[in-house]
C-alpha positions in Angstrom: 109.2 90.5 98.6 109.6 94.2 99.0 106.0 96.0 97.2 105.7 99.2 96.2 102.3 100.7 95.7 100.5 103.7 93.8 98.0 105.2 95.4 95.6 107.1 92.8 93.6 104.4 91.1 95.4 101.6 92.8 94.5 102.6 96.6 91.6 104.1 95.9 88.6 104.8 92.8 90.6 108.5 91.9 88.8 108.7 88.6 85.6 109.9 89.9 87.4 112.8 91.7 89.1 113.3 88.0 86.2 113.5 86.2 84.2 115.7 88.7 87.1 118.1 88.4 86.7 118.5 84.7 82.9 118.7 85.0 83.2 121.9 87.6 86.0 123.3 86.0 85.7 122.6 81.9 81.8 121.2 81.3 83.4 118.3 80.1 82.3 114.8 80.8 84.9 112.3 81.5 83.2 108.5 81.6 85.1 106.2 83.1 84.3 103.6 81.0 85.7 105.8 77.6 89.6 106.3 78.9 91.1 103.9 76.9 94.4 104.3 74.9 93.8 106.0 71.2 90.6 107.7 72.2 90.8 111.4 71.7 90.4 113.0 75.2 87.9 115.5 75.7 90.8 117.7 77.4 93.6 119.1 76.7 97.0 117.6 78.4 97.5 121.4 80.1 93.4 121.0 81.6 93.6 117.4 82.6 97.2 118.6 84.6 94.5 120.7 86.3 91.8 118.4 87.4 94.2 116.3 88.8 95.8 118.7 90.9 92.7 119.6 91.7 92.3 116.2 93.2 95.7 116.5 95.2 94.2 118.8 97.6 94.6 118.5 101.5 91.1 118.6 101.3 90.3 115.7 98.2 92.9 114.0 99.6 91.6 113.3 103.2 88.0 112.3 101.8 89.5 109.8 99.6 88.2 106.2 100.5 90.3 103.2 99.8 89.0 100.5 97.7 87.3 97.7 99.4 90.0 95.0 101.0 93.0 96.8 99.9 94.4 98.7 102.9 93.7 94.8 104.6 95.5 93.1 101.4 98.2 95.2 102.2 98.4 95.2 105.9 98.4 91.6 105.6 101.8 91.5 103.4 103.1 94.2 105.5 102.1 91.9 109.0 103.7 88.8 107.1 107.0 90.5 106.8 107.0 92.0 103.0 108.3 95.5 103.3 105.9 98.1 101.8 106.6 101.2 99.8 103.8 104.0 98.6 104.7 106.1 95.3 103.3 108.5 93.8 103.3 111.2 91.0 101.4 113.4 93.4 103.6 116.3 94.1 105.5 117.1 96.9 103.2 119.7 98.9 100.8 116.8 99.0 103.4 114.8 101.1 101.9 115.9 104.2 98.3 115.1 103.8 98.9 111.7 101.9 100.4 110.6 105.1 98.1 111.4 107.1 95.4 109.8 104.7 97.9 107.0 104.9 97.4 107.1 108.8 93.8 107.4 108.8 92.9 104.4 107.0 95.6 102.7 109.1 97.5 101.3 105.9 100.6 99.7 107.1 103.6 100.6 105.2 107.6 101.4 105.6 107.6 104.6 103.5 106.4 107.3 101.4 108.0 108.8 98.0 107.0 111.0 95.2 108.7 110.1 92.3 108.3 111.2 88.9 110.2 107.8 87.9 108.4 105.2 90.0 110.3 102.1 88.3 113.9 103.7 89.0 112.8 105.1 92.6 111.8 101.2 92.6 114.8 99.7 91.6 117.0 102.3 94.4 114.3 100.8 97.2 114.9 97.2 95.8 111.5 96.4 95.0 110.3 93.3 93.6 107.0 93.8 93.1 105.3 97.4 91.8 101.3 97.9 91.7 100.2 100.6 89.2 98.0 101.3 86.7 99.2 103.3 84.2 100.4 101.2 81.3 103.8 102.8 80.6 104.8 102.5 83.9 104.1 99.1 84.5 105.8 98.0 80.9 108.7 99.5 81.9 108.7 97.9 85.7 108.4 94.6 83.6 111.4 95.8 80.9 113.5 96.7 84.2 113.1 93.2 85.9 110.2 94.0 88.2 107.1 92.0 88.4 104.2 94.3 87.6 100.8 94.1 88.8 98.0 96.4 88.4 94.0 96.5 89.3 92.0 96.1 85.7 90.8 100.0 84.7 89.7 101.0 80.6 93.3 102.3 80.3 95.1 99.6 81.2 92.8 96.7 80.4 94.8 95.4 77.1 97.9 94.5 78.8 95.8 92.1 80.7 96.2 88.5 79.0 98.9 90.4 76.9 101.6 90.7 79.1 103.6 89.4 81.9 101.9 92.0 84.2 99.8 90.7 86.9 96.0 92.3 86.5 93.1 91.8 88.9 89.1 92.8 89.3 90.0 94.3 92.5 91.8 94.1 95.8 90.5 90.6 96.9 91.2 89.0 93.6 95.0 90.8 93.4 95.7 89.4 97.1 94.9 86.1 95.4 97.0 85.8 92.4 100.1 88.0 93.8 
């Protein structure tokens, strides 16, 4: 089974880095527990573009820390012969230090991409199985003939029980039921 794999929010906890961006830069709070769909933001789509390339730094990017068990869920799938692919929506100047952070936390893997469409960069790789968390993208990796799986964040959380995508508590509990 050929995975592919986000890394903000999926490799590692990137809202905290989110929400301390729009903190320095806007006074704004951001509680993790309030981003759910159909609650007004508390930023404008042009400011939270900001805090999150703030967050896509050489610098944010090499003191991000995987979640707990996930660069060993993946290893093992990668060890057990299931091809792994890393995509992201991070641009492409952060190509360089994303693999290296991929490197650091010695997270086995077969490839990097930035893709702005992760479900059709998917379907050119032939991947069976994509792990996200943003709801549209994982409805449409279901609607495309993927199997979709995703750790369980506010924004996400209602297409869990809802839908055929695959949602989990965290790393340990995702290596169970994928």
């Amino acid at each position: 089974m050929h995975i592919a794999i986000d890394i903000d929010s999926t490799l590692h906890d990137h809202w905290p880095l989110v929400a301390a961006a729009a903190k320095r830069r806007f006074g704004v709070e951001l509680p993790y527990e309030e981003q759910v769909p159909g609650t007004a933001t508390r930023l404008s789509d042009e400011q939270l573009i900001v805090c999150i390339e703030d967050t896509h730094t050489d610098e944010a990017i090499a003191g991000a820390r995987p979640y707990p068990h996930a660069v060993e869920t993946v290893n093992r799938w990668h060890d057990a012969g299931h091809p792994i692919s890393i995509l992201s929506h991070r641009p492409e100047r952060s190509l360089a230090a994303t693999r290296r952070w991929l490197d650091d936390i010695g997270l086995h893997h077969d490839g990097l991409w930035v893709a702005a469409d992760k479900v059709a960069r998917s379907r050119e790789l032939g991947v069976d199985l994509l792990i996200d968390d943003l709801p549209d993208t994982l409805l449409r990796a279901l609607d495309a003939g993927l199997r979709a799986a995703t750790l369980r964040h506010p924004w996400n959380e209602h297409l869990c029980g809802t839908s055929d995508v695959i949602c989990a508590a965290d790393w340990r509990e995702l290596a169970r039921v994928v």
